[in-house]
C-alpha positions in Angstrom: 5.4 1.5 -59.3 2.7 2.5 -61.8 2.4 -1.0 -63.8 2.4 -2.8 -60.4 -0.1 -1.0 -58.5 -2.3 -0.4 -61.5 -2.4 -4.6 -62.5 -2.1 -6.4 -58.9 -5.5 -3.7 -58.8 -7.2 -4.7 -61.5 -6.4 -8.9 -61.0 -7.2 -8.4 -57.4 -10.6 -7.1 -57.7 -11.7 -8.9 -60.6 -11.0 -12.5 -58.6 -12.5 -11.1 -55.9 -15.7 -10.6 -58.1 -15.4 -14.0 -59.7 -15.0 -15.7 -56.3 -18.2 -14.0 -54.9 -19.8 -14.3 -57.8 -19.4 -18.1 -57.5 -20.7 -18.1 -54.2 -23.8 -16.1 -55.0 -24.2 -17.8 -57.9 -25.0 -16.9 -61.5 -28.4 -15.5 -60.8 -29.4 -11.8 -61.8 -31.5 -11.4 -58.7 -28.5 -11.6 -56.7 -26.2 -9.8 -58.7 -27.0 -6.5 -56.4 -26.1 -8.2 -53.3 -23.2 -9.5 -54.9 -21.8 -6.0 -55.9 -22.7 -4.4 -52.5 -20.6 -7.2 -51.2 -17.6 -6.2 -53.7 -17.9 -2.8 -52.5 -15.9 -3.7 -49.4 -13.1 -4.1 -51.7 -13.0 -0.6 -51.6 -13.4 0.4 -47.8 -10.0 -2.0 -47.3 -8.2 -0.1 -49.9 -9.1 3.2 -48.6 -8.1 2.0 -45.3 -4.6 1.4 -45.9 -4.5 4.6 -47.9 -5.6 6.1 -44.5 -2.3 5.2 -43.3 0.1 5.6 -45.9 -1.5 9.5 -46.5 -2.7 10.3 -43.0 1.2 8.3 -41.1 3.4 8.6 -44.1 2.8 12.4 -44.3 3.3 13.3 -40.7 6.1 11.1 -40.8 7.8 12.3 -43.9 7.1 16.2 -42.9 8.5 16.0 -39.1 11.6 14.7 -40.6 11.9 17.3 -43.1 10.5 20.5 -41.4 13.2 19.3 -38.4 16.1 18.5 -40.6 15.4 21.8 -42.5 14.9 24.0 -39.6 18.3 23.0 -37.5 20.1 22.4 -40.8 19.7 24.8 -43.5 18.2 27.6 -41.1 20.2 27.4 -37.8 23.6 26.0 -39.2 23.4 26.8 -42.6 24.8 23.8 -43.9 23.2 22.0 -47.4 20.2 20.6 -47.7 21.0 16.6 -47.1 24.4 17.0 -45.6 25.2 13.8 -43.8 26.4 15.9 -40.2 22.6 16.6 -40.4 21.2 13.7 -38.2 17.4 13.9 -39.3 19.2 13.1 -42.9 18.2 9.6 -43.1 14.5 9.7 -41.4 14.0 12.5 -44.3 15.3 10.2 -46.8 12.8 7.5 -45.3 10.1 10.0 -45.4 9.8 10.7 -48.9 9.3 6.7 -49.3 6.9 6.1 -46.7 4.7 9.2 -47.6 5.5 10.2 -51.4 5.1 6.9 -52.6 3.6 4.7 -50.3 1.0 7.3 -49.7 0.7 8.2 -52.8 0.6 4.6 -54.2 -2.3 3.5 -51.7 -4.4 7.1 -52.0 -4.3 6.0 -56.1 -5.2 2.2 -55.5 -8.1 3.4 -53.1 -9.3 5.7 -55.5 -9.5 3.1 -58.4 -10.9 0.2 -56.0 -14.0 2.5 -54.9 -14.6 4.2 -58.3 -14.9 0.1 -59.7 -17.0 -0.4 -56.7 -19.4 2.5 -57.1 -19.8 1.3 -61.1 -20.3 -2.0 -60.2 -22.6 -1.2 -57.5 -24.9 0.9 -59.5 -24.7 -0.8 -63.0 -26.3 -3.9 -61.1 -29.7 -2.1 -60.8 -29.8 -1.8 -64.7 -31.3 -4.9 -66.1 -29.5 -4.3 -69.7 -26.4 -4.0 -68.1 -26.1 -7.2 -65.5 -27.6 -9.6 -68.7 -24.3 -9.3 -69.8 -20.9 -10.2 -67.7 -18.9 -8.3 -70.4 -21.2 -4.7 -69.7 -20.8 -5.1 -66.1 -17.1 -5.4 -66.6 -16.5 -2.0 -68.4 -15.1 -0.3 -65.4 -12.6 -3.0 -65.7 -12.3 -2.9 -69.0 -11.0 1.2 -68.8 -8.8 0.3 -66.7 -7.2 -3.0 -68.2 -7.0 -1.0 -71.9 -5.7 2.3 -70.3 -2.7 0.1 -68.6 -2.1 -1.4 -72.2 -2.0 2.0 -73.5 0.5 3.8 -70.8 2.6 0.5 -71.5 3.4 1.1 -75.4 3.6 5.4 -74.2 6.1 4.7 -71.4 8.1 1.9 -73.7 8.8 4.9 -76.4 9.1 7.4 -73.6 12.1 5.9 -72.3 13.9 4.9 -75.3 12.7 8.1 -77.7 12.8 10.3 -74.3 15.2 13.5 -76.5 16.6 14.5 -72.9 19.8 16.0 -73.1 19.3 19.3 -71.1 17.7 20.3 -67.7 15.1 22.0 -69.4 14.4 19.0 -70.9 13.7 16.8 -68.3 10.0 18.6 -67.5 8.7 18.5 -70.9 9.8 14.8 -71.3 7.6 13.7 -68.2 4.6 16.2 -69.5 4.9 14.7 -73.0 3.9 11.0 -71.3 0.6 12.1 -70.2 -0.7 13.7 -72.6 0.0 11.1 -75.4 -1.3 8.4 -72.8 -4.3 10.5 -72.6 -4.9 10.6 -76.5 -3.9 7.1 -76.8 -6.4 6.4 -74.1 -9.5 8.3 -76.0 -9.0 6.0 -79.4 -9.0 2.9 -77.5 -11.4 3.5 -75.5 -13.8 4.1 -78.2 -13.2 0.6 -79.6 -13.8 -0.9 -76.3 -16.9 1.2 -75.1 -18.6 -0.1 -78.8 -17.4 -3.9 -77.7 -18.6 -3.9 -74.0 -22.1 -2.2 -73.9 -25.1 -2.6 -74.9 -26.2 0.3 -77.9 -29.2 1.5 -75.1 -30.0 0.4 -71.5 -31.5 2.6 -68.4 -30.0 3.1 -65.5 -31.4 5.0 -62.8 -34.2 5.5 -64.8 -32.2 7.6 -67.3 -32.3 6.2 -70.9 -29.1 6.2 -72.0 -26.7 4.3 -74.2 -23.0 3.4 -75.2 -22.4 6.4 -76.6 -23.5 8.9 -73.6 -20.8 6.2 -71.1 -18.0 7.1 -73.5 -19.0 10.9 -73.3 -18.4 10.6 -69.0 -15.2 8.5 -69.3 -14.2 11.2 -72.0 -14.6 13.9 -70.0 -13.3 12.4 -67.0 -10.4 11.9 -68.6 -9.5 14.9 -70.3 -10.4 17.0 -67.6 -7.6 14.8 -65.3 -4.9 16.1 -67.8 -6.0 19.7 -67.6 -6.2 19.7 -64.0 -2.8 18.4 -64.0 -1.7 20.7 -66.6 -3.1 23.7 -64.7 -1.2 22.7 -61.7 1.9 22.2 -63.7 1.2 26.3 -64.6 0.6 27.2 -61.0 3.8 25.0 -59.2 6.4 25.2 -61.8 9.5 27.7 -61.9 8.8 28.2 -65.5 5.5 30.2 -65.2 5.5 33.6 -64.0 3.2 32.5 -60.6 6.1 30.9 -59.0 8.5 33.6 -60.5 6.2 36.7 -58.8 7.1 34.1 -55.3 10.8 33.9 -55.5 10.6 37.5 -56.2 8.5 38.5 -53.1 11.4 37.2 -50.9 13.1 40.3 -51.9 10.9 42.0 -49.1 11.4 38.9 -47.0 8.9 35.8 -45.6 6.2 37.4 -44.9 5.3 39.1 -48.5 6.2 35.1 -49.5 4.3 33.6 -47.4 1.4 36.0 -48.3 2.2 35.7 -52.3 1.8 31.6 -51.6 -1.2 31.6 -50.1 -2.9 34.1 -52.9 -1.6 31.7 -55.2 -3.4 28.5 -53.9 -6.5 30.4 -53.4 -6.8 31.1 -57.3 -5.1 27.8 -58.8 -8.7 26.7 -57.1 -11.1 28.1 -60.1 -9.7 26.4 -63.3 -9.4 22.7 -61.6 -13.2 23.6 -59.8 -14.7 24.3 -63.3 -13.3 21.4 -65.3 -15.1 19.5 -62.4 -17.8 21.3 -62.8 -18.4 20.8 -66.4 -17.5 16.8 -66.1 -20.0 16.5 -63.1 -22.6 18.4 -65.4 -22.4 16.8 -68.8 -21.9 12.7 -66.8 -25.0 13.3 -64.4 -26.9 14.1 -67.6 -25.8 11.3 -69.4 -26.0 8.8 -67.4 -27.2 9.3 -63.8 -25.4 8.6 -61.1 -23.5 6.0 -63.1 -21.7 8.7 -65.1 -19.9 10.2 -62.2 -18.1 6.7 -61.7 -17.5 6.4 -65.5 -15.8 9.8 -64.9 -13.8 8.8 -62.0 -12.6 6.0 -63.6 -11.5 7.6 -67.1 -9.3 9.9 -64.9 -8.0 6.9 -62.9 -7.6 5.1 -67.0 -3.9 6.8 -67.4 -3.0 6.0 -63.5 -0.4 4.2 -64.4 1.8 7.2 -66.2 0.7 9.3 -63.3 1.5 7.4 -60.5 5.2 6.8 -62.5 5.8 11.0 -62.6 5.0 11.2 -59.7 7.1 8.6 -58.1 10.3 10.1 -60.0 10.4 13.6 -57.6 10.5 11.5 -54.7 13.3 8.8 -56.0 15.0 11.7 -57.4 15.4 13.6 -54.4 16.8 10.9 -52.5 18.9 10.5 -55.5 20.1 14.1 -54.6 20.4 12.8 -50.6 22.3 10.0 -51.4 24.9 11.5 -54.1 25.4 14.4 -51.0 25.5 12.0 -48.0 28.3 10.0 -50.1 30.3 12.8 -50.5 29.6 12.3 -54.6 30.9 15.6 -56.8 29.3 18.9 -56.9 28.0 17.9 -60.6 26.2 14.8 -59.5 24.2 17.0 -57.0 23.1 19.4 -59.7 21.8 16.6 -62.0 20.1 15.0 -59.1 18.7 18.8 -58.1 17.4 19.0 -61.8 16.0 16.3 -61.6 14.0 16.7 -58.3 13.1 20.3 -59.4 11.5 18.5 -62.8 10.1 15.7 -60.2 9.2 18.6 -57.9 6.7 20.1 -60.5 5.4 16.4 -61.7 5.0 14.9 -58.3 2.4 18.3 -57.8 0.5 17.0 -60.9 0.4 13.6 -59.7 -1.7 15.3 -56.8 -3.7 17.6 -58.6 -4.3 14.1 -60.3 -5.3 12.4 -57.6 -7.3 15.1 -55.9 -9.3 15.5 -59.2 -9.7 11.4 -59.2 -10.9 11.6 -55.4 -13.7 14.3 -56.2 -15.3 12.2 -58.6 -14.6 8.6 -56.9 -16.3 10.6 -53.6 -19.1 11.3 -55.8 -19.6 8.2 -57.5 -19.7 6.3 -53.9 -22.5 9.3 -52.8 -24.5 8.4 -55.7 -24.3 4.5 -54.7 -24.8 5.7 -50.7 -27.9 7.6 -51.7 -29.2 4.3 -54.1 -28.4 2.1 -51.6 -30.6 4.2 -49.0 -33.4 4.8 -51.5 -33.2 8.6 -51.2 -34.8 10.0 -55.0 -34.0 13.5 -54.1 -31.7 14.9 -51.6 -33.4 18.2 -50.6 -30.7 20.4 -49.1 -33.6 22.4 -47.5 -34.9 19.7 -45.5 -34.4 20.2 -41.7 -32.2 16.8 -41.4 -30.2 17.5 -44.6 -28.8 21.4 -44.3 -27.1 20.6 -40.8 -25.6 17.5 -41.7 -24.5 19.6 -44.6 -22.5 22.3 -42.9 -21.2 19.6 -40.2 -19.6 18.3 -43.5 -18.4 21.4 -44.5 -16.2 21.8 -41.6 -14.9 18.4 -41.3 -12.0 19.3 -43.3 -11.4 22.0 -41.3 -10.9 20.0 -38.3 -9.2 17.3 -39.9 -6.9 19.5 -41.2 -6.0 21.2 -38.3 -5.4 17.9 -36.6 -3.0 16.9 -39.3 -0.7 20.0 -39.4 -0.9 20.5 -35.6 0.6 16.9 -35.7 3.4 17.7 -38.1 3.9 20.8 -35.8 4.3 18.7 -32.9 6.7 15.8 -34.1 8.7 18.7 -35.9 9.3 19.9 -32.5 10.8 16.9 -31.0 12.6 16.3 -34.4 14.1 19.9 -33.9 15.2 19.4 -30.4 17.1 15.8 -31.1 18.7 17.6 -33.6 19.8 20.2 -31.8 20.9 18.6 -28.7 23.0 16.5 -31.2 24.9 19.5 -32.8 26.0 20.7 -29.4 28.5 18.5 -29.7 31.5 19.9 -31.6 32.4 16.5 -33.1 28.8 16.2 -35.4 28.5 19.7 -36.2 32.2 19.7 -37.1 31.4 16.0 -38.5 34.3 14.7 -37.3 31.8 12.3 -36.0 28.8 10.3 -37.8 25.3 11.6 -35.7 23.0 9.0 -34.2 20.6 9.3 -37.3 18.5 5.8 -35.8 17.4 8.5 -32.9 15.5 10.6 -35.4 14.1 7.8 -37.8 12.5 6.1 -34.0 10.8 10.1 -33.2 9.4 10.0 -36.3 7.9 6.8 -36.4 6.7 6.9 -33.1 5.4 10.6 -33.8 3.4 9.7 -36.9 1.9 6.5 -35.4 0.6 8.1 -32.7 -0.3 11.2 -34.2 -2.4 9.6 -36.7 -4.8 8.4 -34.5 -7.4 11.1 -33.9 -7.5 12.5 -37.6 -8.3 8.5 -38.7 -10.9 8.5 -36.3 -12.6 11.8 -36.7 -13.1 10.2 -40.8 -13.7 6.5 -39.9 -16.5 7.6 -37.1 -18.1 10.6 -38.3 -20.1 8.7 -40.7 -20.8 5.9 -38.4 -21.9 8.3 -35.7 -24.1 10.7 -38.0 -26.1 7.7 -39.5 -26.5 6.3 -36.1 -27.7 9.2 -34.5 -29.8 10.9 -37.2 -30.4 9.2 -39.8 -30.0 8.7 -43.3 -31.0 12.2 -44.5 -28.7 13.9 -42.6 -25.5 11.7 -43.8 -26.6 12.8 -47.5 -26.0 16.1 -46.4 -22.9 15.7 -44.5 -21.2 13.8 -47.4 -21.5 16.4 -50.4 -20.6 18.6 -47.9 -17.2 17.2 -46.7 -16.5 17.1 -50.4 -17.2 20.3 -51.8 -15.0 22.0 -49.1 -12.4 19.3 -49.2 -11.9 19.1 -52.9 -10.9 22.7 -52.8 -8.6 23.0 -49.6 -7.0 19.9 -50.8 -5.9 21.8 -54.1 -5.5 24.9 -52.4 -3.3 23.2 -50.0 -1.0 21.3 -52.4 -0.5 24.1 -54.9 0.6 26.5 -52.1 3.0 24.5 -50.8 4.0 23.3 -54.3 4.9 26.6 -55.3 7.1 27.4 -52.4 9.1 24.7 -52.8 9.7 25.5 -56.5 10.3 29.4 -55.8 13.0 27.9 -53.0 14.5 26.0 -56.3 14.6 29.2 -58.4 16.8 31.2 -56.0 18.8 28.3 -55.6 19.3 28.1 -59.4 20.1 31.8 -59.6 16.8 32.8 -61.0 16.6 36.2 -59.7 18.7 38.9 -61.5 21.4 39.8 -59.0 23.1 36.7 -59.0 24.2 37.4 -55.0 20.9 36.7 -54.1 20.8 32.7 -54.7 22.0 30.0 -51.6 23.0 31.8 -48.2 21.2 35.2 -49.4 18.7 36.8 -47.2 16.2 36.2 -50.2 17.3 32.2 -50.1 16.6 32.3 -46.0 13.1 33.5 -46.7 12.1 31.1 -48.8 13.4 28.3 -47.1 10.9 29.9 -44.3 8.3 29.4 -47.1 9.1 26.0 -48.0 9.2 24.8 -44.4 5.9 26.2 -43.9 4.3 24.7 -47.1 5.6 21.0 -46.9 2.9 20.6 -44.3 0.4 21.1 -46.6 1.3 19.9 -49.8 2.9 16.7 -48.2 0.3 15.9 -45.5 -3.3 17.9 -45.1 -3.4 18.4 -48.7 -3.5 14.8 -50.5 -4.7 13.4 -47.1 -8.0 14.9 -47.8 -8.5 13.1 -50.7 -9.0 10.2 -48.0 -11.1 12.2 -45.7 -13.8 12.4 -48.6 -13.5 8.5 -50.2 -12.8 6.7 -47.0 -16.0 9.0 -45.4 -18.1 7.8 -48.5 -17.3 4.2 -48.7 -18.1 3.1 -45.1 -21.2 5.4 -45.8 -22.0 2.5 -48.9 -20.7 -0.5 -46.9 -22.9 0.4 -43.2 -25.8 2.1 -45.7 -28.0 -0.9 -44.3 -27.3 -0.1 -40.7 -28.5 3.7 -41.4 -31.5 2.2 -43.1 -32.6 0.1 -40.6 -34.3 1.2 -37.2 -30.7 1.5 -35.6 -30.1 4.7 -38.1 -31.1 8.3 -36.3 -32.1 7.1 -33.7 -32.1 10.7 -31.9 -34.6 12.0 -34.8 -36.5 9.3 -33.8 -36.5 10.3 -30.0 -37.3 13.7 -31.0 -40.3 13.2 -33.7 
C-alpha cells in the first residue's frame, strides 16, 4: 500500500506537470499560471480523501460501535464471533476507512504540499530558470521512496521477531532508520537540485536554509509519531494509569482518557511550533511546504505501519469467524495490539503532515491574493478568525452525531436478529448482508452535511466578505483543528489499548481480565473512543487541507469584484 500510493503519486503529478507544461509552453512568464493550474491536482486528491476519511469512518465506526455494543456488551460473546451479524460490515469497515481513508487522507496531503511548493517556487526567478530546482518537491519525495524501499527490504528479511513484544519494536525500528536514511540522502540531492542562493518571497535564501525546513519537517514527523507511540501504547505508564481506572469503573476511564488526549497535545504542538519557526525564517512561505513535504518524504513506511493494525485485525476476524484455534487468535491479537499502537502513529503522522500541508497552501492562498501582511486586528480578519476557530467544532459534532446515528440502526438490526434463538445459539448463520447495506447507506448519507460545511465554507466566506476575512478564517480552522485532531486520536487510541491490556491480563489480579467488571468498563471506553480516533479525529486533517486548497484554486474569484461582496454593500 505504501510503495503504490507513494509512486502512482509521484508519476501522476509529474505528467500532469509535463502535459500542462507543454501546453503553456516553455516560457518563464507562464510558468506561474502553469503551477496555479497544477494546483488543482491537489483539490481532486483532497476530494476523494473527503470520502474515504469523512464515509469510510462513519462507515467503519457504525459497524463496530454496533457490533460491539449487542456483542461483547449485551451477549457477551468474543469480539468477532461469527453469530455476531455486524461481523462482516466491521471487517469491511476497517478496509474502507483504515486504509482507504487513510491511503487518500496521505495522497492528498502529498499532492497539495507539491502543489503549494510548486506554486510558490514559481514566483522566484532563480528557481523556475531551472526545471531541475522547480522539481525538488518531487525530488524528496522520489529519493525518500528509494530510501523506505532498501529500509523495508532489510526490515522484512532482518525483522529479529520471534516474540509479541517483539513485534512493536520491529515496526518502530522501520521509521526511524527510514528517517536517518532519509536526512543523508537528502543532503546529496538538495546540493544537486538548487541553486547555492535564490529569493523567494523576497527572503534571500539558499540551498542550505531548504534542507534546514525539509530537515525539520522531517524529524519533527518521527517525534510526533514517537510521542504518540508514548501516549497510545500499553507499554507506557499513560495507558497503564487507564486500564487501572476501570477498577472504579467507566466513568473514572472515560475521565482518565480524555485528560490524557488533552496533554499528548503539548509535545506534538511544540515540535510544530519550532518547525513552523525555524522554515518561515528560512525560507518564507516556501519553507512551510519544504516542511510538509520532508514529513510526507518517509510516507511510504508510514502508510505500510499503519496499514498492518487494520489487515491484522481482520486477520484476528477472520481466524475467529473460521472457527481457527485459540492460538491463531492470540497471534493475530498481538499483532493488532502492535498494529493498534502503529496505526495511532500513522495518524499522529498524518495529522502532523496536514498542519504543515494546510499551512503551506495558506501561504500560496495569501500569495495568490496579494495580502503582504495578514493583520489579525483588522476588522475583516479577527471574525473570519474565530468563525474558523469553531468550524472544527461543528464539523466535529456532525461527524460523531453521524456515527451515533448509524450505530443506532446497526444496534437495532442486530438485536432484532439475536431474538431469534437459532443466531444467538448459532445454530443458524445471521443475515450479515443486512448490516454491511445500513452501513453503507448510513455513511453515504451521513457524509453529506460535514463535506459540505468544508467544501462551502470557504466558497461562501470569500464570496461574501472578501479576501481578508478568508485569511483569517483559514489559520483559524487550523490552529484549533490540528489540536482536536490529536486530542481526538490519542484519546480514543489509548482506550482501545487499555481495553487490550485487561484482555492480556495486565492488571495484577489476574480475575480481572475478559468478562471482569474492569474488562466491561473498558469496553464502554473503547466504544466511546473509536468515534474519535476512527472518524472526527483524522477527518480533520481534511477539514483543514481540503478548506485551504479550494481557497488557492477559487483565490481569483475572491480577488475579483465577485469576492465580499457584503463588505462591499456595507463600505
Amino acid at each position: 500500500m505504501g510503495f503504490a500510493l507513494t509512486s502512482l503519486g509521484l508519476a501522476a503529478l509529474f505528467v500532469t506537470v509535463k502535459v500542462i507544461g507543454s501546453y503553456f509552453g516553455d516560457v518563464p512568464e507562464n510558468l506561474p499560471e502553469l503551477y496555479e493550474c497544477v494546483a488543482a491536482f491537489g483539490l481532486g486528491g483532497s476530494a476523494i480523501a473527503c470520502f474515504g476519511r469523512v464515509g469510510g469512518g462513519i462507515y467503519t465506526k457504525a459497524a463496530d460501535v454496533g457490533a460491539d455494543l449487542v456483542g461483547k456488551v449485551e451477549n457477551n460473546i468474543p469480539e468477532d464471533d461469527p453469530r455476531n451479524p455486524g461481523v462482516i460490515a466491521d471487517c469491511i469497515g476497517d478496509n474502507v476507512g483504515d486504509i482507504a481513508g487513510m491511503g487518500s487522507d496521505l495522497f492528498g496531503s502529498f499532492g497539495e504540499a507539491s502543489c503549494a511548493a510548486l506554486v510558490i517556487a514559481a514566483e522566484s526567478a532563480e528557481l523556475t530558470a531551472s526545471f531541475t530546482a522547480m522539481m525538488y518537491p518531487l525530488l524528496i519525495t522520489a529519493v525518500g521512496i528509494i530510501v523506505c524501499i532498501v529500509v523495508a527490504t532489510i526490515g522484512a528479511t532482518n525483522s529479529g521477531v520471534k516474540r509479541a513484544r517483539d513485534i512493536e519494536p520491529a515496526l518502530k525500528r522501520q521509521l526511524l532508520y527510514s528517517t536517518i536514511g532519509a536526512t543523508v540522502v537528502l543532503i546529496f540531492i538538495t546540493e544537486f537540485a538548487l541553486p547555492p542562493t535564490f529569493t523567494i518571497n523576497e527572503v534571500a535564501t539558499g540551498r542550505w536554509g531548504a534542507l534546514t525546513c525539509v530537515l525539520c519537517g522531517l524529524w519533527s514527523g518521527l517525534f510526533i509519531g514517537y510521542t504518540t507511540e508514548y501516549y497510545t501504547s500499553s507499554a507506557y505508564r499513560p495507558v497503564q494509569e487507564i486500564s487501572e481506572s476501570c477498577e472504579t469503573g467507566a466513568a473514572t476511564n472515560i475521565i482518565y482518557g480524555l485528560a490524557l488526549g488533552y496533554l499528548s497535545v503539548v509535545p506534538p504542538i511544540m515540535a510544530m511550533c519550532v518547525t513552523i519557526y525555524v522554515s518561515y525564517r528560512m525560507c518564507s512561505l516556501y519553507g512551510y511546504a519544504l516542511a510538509a513535504l520532508g514529513i510526507l518524504s518517509t510516507m511510504s513506511v508510514a502508510l505500510t505501519i499503519d496499514a498492518y493494525g487494520p489487515i491484522s485485525d481482520n486477520a484476528g476476524g477472520i481466524a475467529e469467524m473460521s472457527h481457527m484455534g485459540h492460538e491463531i487468535r492470540e497471534i493475530t491479537d498481538a499483532l493488532d495490539a502492535a498494529g493498534n499502537t502503529t496505526a495511532a502513529i500513522g495518524k499522529g503522522f498524518a495529522i502532523g503532515s496536514a498542519a504543515f500541508v494546510a499551512l503551506a497552501l495558506y501561504g500560496a492562498y495569501v500569495s495568490r491574493v496579494q495580502i503582504p501582511i495578514v493583520n489579525i486586528l483588522d476588522s475583516r480578519v479577527m471574525p473570519g478568525l474565530l468563525f474558523g476557530a469553531m468550524l472544527p467544532y461543528w464539523f466535529s459534532a456532525m461527524t460523531m452525531k453521524s456515527v451515533g446515528i448509524a450505530a443506532m440502526d446497526m444496534v437495532n438490526e442486530i438485536r432484532r436478529q439475536f431474538q431469534d434463538p437459532e443466531v444467538a445459539d448459532g445454530r443458524k448463520e445471521p443475515d450479515y448482508e443486512s448490516c454491511v447495506a445500513i452501513a453503507t447507506q448510513a455513511a453515504l448519507h451521513q457524509m453529506i452535511a460535514p463535506a459540505a460545511l468544508v467544501m462551502l465554507s470557504p466558497i461562501i466566506v470569500g464570496i461574501l466578505f472578501g479576501k481578508f476575512t478568508l485569511a483569517g478564517l483559514l489559520p483559524g480552522a487550523i490552529v484549533s483543528g490540528v489540536q482536536m485532531a490529536i486530542s481526538a486520536s490519542n484519546t480514543g487510541g489509548a482506550w482501545d489499548n487499555a481495553k487490550k491490556y485487561i484482555e492480556q491480563g495486565g492488571l495484577k489480579d489476574k480475575n480481572k481480565g475478559k468478562g471482569s467488571p474492569q474488562h466491561a468498563a473498558a469496553v464502554i471506553g473503547d466504544t466511546v473512543g473509536d468515534p474519535l480516533k476512527d472518524t472526527s479525529g483524522p477527518a480533520l486533517n481534511i477539514l483543514i487541507k481540503l478548506m485551504a486548497i479550494i481557497s488557492v484554486v477559487f483565490a481569483p474569484v475572491f480577488q475579483s469584484k465577485m469576492g465580499g461582496i457584503i463588505l462591499k454593500l456595507i463600505e
